[in-house]
C-alpha positions, 0 to 999 in steps of 0.5 A: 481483517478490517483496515489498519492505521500506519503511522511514523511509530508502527509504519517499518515494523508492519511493512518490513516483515513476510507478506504482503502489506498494502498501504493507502495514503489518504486525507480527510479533505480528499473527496477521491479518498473517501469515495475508495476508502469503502472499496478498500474496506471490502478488498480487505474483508476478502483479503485476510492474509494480507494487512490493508494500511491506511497513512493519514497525510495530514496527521503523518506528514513525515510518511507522506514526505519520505516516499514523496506522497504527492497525489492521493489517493496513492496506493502502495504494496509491499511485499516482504518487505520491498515496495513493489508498486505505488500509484496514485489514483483511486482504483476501481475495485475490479482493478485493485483485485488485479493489482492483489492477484500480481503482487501474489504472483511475484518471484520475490527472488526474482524482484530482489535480483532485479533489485540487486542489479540496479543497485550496480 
């Protein structure tokens, strides 16, 4: 599956089911962006279970501000629903295929507890 735009019009309808959405915020400007973008491509031709995301900050700066994008690239993952890890940076593709494999391996009832707890 090849890489899908997220946008303010498509962003909580494609992050807020079942599954696991990875979601890279980038700009056309960033050199870092560009060099990852072809790494994330192959990871998502691997991948096709999972929908890969790709937010342009420039054209939706409202994304960008509301989940404080302040470095890009930044990687996010989501996981049914719940924003489980976010990191700037480009990642090496060894790296971002780990970051797969423990977002797979998530208690999902366990994250939603955890959730739960903090919210006290």
């Amino acid at each position: 599956m090849a890489t899908v735009e997220l946008t303010t019009a498509n962003f909580d309808e494609m992050t807020g089911k079942d599954g696991i959405v990875l979601v890279d915020f980038w700009a056309d400007w960033c050199g870092p962006c560009k060099r990852f973008a072809p790494v994330y491509e192959r990871s998502s031709e691997k991948h096709e279970n999972i929908v890969f995301g790709k937010v342009d900050t420039e054209a939706q700066q409202e994304l960008g501000a509301k989940f404080d994008i302040r470095s890009i690239p930044t990687i996010m993952a989501i996981r049914d629903g719940v924003i489980v890890f976010a990191q700037p940076g480009a990642l090496p593709e060894s790296a971002l295929e780990n970051l797969i494999e423990q977002v797979e391996a998530l208690d999902m009832d366990d994250v939603r507890r955890q959730l739960a707890e903090h919210k006290h």
